[in-house]
C-alpha positions as CSV (number, residue, x, y, z in Angstrom):
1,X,-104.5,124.8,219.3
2,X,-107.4,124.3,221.8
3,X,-106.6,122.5,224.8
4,X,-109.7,123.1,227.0
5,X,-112.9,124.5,226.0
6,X,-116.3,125.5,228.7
7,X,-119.3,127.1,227.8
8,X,-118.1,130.4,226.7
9,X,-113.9,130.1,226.5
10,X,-111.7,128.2,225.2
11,X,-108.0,127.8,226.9
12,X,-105.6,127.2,224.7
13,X,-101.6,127.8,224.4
14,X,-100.3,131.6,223.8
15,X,-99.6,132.6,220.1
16,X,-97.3,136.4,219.5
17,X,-100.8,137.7,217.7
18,X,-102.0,137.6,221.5
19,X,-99.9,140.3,222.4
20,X,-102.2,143.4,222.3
21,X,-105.0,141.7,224.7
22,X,-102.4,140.4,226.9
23,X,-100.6,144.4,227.2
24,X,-103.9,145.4,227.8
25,X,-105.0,143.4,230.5
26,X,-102.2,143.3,232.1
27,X,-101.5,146.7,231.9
28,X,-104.5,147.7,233.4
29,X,-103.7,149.1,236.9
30,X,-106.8,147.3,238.4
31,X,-105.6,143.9,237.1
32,X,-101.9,144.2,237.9
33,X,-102.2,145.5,241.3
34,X,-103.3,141.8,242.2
35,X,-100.6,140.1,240.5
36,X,-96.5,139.8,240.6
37,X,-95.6,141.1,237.0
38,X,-94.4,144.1,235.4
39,X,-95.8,147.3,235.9
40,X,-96.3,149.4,233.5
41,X,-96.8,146.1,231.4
42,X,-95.6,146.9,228.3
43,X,-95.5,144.8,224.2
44,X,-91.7,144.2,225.2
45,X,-92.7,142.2,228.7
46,X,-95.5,140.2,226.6
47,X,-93.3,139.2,224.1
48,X,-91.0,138.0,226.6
49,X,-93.8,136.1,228.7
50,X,-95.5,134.6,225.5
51,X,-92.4,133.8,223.6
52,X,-90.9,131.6,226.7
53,X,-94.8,130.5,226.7
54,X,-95.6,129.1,223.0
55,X,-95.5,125.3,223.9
56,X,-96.8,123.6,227.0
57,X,-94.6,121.0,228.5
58,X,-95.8,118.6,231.5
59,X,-93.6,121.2,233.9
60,X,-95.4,124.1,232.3
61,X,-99.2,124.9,231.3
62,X,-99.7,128.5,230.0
63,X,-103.1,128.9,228.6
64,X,-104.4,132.0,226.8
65,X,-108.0,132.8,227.6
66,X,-110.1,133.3,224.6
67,X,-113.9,134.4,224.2
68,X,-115.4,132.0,221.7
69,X,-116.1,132.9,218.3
70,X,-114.1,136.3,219.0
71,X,-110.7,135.4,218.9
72,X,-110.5,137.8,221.7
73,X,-107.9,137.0,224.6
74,X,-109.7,138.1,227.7
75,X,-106.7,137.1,230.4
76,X,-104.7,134.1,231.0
77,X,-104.1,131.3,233.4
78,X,-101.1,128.8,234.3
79,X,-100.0,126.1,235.8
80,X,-96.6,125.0,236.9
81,X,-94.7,122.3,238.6
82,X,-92.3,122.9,241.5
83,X,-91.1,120.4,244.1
84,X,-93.6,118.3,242.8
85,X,-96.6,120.6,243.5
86,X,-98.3,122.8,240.9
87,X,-98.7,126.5,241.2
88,X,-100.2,128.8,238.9
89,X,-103.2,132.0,238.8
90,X,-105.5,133.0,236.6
91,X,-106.1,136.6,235.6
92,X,-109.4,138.4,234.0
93,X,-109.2,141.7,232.1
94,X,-110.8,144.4,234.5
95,X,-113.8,144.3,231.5
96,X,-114.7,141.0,231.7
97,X,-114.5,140.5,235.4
98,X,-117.6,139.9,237.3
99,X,-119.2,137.8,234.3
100,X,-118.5,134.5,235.1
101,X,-116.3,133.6,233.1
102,X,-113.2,133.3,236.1
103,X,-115.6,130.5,237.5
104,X,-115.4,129.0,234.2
105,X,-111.6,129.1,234.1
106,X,-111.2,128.0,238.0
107,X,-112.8,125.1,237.1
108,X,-111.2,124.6,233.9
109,X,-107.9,124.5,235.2
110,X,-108.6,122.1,238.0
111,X,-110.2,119.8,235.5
112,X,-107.0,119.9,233.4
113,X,-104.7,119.8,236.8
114,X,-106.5,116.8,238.4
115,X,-108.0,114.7,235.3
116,X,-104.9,115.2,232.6
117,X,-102.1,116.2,234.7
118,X,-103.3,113.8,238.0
119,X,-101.9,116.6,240.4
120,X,-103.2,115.6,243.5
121,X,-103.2,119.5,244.7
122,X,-102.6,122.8,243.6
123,X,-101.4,125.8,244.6
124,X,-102.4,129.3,244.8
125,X,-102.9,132.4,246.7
126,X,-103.9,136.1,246.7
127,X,-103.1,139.5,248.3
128,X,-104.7,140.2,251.2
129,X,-106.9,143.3,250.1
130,X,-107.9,140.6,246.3
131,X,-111.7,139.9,247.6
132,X,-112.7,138.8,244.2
133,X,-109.8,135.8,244.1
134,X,-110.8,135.0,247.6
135,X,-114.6,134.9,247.0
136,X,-113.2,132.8,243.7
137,X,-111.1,130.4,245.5
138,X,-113.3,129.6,248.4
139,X,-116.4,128.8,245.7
140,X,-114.3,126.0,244.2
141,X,-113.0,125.0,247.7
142,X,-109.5,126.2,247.9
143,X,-108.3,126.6,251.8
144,X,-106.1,128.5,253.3
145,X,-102.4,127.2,254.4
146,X,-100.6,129.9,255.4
147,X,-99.6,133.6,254.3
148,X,-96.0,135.2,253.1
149,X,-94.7,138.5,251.9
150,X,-94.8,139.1,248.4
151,X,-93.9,142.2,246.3
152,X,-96.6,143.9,243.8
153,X,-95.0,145.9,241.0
154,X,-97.9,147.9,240.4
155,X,-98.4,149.0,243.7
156,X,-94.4,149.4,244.2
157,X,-94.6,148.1,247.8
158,X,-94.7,144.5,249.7
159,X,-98.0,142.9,250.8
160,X,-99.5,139.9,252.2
161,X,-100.3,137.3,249.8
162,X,-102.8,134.9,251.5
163,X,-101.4,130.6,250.3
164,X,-104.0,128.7,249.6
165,X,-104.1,124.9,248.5
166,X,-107.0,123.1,246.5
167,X,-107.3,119.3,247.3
168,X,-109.0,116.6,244.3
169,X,-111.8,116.0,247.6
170,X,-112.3,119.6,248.3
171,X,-112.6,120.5,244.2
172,X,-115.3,117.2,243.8
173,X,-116.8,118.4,246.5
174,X,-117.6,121.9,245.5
175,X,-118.6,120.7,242.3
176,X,-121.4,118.8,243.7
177,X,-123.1,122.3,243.9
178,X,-125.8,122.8,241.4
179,X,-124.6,126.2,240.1
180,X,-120.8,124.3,239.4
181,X,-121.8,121.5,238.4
182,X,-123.5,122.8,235.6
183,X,-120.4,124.5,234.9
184,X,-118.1,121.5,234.9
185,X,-120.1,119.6,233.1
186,X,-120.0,121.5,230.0
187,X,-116.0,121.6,230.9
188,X,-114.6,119.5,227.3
189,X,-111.0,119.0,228.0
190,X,-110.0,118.2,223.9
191,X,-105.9,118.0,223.8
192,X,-102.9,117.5,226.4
């Protein structure tokens, strides 16, 4: 079932046939260093993850991220509501990073946050030494709140997660750029 849709991608709720690209994303050291999931990553902890994942619920967004006309899965995003707030991250398989297509899913997911889910902020954050989410977040006007300790099972040691925070203002107002604009634009938002 498709839920959101941009140029090249289409975001759209976890099925068990996902399980191979999500294993091989995710167990790509490159990837996982970056992120607070198993390590090795293995079929068993994808089942797990997709099976608790197969419906979205208005606490709960888990969105496969597929290549169009593939059927490929190519990483994943999520968002989820604590205390009132959503949280959630996006990750890119190492092969398709540096493509565009995390811009597309950035703003994908704030779309769906602020027009469907009318979250008034989201939450996020990255390790420290994660240029590429910090390059990512800035571009769609994330700022940062704060920092915390946070454990990365890939890398088997504690780091610094930098917290960030994305505001509805700050999101339209990085939007007004040409190059994200176009972008959102094209952003079709077809089920919640």
């Amino acid at each position: 079932m498709k839920y959101i849709e941009t140029e090249r991608l289409i975001l759209r709720e976890w099925t068990l046939k996902d399980v191979p690209y999500q294993v091989e994303g995710l167990g790509n050291f490159e990837t996982a260093k970056n992120l607070v999931v198993p390590f090795p990553y293995t079929k068993e902890n994808s089942i797990a993850y997709i099976t608790k994942h197969l419906k979205n619920s208005a606490e709960s967004y888990a969105f496969a991220v597929e290549l169009k006309g593939t059927g490929k899965v190519i990483g994943g995003t999520s968002l989820d509501l604590r205390d009132g707030q959503y949280h959630g991250g996006i990750w890119l398989n190492e092969t398709y990073t540096g493509k565009g297509y995390g811009t597309e899913v950035w703003l994908a997911r704030a779309k769906f946050a602020f027009e469907v889910l009318k979250a008034n902020e989201i939450e996020n954050g990255y390790f420290e030494f994660n240029n590429r989410s910090k390059h990512m977040q800035e571009k769609v006007g994330y700022k940062i709140v704060g920092k915390k300790v946070n454990f990365s099972p890939a890398l088997n040691q504690e780091v610094v997660e930098i917290l960030t925070r994305l505001t509805k203002e700050d999101f339209y107002n990085a939007v007004q750029s040409e190059k994200l604009k176009a972008i959102y634009d094209k952003i079709k938002i077809l089920k919640h």
